[in-house]
Z-matrix of the N, CA and C atoms (Angstrom, degrees):
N
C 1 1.446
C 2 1.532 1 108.05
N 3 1.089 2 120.19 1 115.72
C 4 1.193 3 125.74 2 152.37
C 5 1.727 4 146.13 3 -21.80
N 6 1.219 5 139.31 4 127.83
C 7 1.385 6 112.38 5 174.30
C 8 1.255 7 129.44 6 -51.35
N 9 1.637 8 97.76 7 -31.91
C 10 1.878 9 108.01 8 179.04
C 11 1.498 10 101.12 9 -45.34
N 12 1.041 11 104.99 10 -56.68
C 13 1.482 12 127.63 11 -171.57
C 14 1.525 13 130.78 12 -61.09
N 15 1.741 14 103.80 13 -30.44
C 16 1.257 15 88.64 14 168.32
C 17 1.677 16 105.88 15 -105.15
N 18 1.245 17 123.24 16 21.48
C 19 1.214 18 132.34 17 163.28
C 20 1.238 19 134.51 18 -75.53
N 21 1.593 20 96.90 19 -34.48
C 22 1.489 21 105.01 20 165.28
C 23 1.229 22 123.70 21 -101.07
N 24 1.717 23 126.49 22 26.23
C 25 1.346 24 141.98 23 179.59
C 26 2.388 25 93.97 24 -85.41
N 27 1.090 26 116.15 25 117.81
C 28 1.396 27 121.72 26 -171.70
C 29 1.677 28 95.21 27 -52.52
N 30 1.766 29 102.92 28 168.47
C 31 1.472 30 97.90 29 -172.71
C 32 1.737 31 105.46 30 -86.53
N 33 1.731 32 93.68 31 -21.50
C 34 2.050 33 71.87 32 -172.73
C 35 1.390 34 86.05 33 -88.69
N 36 0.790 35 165.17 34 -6.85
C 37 1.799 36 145.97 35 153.88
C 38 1.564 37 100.11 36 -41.74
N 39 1.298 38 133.05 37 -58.83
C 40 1.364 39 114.57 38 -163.31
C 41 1.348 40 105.32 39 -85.72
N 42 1.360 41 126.05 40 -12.65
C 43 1.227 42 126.90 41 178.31
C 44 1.843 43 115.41 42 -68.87
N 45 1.502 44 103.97 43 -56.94
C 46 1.333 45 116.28 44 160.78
C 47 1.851 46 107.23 45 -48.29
N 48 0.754 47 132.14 46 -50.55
C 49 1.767 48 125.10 47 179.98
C 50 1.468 49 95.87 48 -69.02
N 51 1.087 50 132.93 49 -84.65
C 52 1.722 51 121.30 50 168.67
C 53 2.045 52 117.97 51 0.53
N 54 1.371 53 99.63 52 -65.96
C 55 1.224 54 100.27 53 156.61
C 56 1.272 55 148.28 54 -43.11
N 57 1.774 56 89.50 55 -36.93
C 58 1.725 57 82.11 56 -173.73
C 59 1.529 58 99.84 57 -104.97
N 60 1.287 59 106.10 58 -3.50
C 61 1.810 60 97.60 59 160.67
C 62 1.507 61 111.02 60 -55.54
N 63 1.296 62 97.81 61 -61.09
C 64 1.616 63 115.43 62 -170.23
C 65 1.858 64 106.21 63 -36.20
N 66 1.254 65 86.75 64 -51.47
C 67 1.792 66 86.63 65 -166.52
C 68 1.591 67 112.68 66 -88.82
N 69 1.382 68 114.94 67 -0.45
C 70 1.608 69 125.11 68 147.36
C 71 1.061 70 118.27 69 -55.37
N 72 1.874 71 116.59 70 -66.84
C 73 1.696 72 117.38 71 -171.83
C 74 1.647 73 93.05 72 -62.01
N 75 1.617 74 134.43 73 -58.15
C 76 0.872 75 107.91 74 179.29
C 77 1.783 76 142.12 75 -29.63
N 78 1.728 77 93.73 76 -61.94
C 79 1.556 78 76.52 77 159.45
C 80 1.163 79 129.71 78 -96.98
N 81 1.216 80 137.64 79 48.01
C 82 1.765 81 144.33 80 134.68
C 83 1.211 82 108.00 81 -71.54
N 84 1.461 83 124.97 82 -31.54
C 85 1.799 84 140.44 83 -157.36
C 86 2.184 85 80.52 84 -75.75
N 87 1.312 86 73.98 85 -59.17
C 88 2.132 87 91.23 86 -173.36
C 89 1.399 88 89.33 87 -22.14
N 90 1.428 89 108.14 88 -97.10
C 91 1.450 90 143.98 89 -156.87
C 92 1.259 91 107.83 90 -34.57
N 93 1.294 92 119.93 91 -51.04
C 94 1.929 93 131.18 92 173.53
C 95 1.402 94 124.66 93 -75.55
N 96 1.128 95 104.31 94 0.38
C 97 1.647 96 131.36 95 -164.66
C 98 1.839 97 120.78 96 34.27
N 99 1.420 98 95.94 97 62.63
C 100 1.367 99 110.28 98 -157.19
C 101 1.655 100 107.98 99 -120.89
N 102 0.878 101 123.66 100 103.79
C 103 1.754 102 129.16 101 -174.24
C 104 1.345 103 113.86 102 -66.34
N 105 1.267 104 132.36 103 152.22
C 106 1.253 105 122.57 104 173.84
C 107 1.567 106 135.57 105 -64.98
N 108 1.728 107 91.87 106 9.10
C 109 1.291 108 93.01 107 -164.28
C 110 1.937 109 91.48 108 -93.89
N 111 1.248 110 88.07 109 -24.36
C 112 1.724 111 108.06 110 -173.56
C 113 1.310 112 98.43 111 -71.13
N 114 1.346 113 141.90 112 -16.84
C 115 1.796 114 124.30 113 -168.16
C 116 1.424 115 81.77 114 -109.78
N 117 1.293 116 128.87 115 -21.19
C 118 1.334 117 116.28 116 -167.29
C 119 1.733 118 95.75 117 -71.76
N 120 0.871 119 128.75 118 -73.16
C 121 1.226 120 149.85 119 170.06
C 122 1.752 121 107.73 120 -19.87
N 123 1.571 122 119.15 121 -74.18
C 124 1.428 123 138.16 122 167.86
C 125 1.649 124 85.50 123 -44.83
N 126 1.227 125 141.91 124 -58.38
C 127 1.796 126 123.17 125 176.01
C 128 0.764 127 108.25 126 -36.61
N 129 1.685 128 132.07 127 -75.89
C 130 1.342 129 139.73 128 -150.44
C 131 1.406 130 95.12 129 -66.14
N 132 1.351 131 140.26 130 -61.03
C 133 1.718 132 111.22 131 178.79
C 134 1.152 133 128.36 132 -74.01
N 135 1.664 134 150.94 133 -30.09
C 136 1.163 135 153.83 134 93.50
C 137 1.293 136 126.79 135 29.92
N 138 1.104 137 133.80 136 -57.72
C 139 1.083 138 132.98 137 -164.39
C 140 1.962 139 114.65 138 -96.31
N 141 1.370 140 111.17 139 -20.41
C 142 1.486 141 121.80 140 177.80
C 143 1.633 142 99.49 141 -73.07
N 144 1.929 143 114.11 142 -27.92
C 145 1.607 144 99.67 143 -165.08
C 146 1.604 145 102.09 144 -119.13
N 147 1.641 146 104.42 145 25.72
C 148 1.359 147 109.42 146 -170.51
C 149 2.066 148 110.92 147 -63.13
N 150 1.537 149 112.31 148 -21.00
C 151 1.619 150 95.41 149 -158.77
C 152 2.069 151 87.49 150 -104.01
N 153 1.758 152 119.95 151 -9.59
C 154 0.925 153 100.89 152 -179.41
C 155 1.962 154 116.72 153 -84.43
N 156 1.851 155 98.44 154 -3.52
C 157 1.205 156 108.80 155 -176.71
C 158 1.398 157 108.28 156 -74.91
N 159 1.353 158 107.51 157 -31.92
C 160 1.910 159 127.25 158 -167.65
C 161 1.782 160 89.05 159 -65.62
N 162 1.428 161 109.83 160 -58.73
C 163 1.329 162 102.39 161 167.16
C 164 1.732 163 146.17 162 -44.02
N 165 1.252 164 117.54 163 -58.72
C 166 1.070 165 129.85 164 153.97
C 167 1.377 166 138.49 165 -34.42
N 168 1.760 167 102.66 166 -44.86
C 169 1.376 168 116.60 167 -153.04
C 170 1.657 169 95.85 168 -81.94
N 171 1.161 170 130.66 169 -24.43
C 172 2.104 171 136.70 170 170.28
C 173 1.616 172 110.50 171 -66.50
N 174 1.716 173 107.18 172 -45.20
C 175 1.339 174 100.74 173 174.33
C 176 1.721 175 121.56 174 -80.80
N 177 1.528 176 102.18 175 -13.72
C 178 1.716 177 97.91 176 177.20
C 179 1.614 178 103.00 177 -98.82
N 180 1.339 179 120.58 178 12.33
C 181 1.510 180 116.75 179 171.59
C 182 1.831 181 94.15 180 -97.65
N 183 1.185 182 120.31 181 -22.70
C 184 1.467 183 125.45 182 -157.25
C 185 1.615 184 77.11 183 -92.35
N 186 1.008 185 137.62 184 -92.25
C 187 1.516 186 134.61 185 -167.25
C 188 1.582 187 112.07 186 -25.35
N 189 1.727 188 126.97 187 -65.08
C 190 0.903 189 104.45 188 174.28
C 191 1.561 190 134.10 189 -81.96
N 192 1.345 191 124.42 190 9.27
C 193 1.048 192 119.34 191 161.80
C 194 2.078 193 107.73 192 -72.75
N 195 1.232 194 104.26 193 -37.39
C 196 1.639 195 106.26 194 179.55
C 197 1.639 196 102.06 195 -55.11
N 198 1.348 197 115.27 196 -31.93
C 199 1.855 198 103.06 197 -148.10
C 200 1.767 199 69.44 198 -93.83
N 201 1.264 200 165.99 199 -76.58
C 202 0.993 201 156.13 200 175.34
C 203 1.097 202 114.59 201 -6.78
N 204 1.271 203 147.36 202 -71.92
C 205 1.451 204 160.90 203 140.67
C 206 1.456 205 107.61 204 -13.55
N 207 1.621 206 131.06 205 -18.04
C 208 1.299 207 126.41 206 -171.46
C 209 1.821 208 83.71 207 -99.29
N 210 1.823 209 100.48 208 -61.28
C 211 1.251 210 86.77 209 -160.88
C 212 1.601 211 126.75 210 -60.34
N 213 1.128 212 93.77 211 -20.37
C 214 1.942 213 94.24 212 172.43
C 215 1.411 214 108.81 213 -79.69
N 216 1.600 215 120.98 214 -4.81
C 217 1.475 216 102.78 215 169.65
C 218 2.005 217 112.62 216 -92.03
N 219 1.798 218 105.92 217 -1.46
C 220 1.368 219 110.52 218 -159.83
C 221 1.604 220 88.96 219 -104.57
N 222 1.269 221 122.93 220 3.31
C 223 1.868 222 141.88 221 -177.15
C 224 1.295 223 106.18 222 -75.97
N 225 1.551 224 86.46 223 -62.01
C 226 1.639 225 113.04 224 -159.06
C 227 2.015 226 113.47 225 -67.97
N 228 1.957 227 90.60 226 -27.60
C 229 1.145 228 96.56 227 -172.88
C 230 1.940 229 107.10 228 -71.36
N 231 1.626 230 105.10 229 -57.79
C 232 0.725 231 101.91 230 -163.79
C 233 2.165 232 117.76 231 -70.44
N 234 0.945 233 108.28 232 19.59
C 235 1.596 234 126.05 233 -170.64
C 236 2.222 235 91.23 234 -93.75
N 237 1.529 236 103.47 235 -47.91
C 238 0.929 237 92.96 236 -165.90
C 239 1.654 238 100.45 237 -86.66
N 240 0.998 239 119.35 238 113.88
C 241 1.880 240 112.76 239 160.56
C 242 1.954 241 111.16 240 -122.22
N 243 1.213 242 103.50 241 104.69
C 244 1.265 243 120.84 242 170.09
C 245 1.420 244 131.93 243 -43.47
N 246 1.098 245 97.36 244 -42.00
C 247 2.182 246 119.64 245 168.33
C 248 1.127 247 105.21 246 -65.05
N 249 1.378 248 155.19 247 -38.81
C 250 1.344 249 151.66 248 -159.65
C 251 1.295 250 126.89 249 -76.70
């Protein structure tokens, strides 16, 4: 959206959406049982390691899906014993 565009959005329109953000995170804050003093806080450390987490978080889903894939192949092995 454009500035033109969000310029000509009226003020209690963005004011009313402002609101209902507000009382969303609030109740997400509810639901997680997390105070505002607590997201404020979870920001301030969070947010400095937010693009190396974006990074990380594909290669540590790729690793443990691999070590998964080992251990169900070290399952499967030991299920089958041929000598017995």
């Amino acid at each position: 959206m454009s500035d033109e565009e969000k310029n000509a959005i009226p003020e209690h329109v963005k004011k009313a959406a402002r609101e209902m953000g507000l009382k969303a995170f609030k109740e997400r804050l509810k639901e997680i049982q997390m105070s505002e003093y607590d997201a404020k806080v979870y920001n301030e450390y969070s947010s400095p390691v937010q693009s190396q987490v974006t990074v990380f978080l594909p290669i540590s889903v790729f690793f443990v899906e691999r070590v998964n894939v080992c251990i169900n192949s070290i399952i499967s092995l030991n299920r089958y014993k041929p000598y017995e």
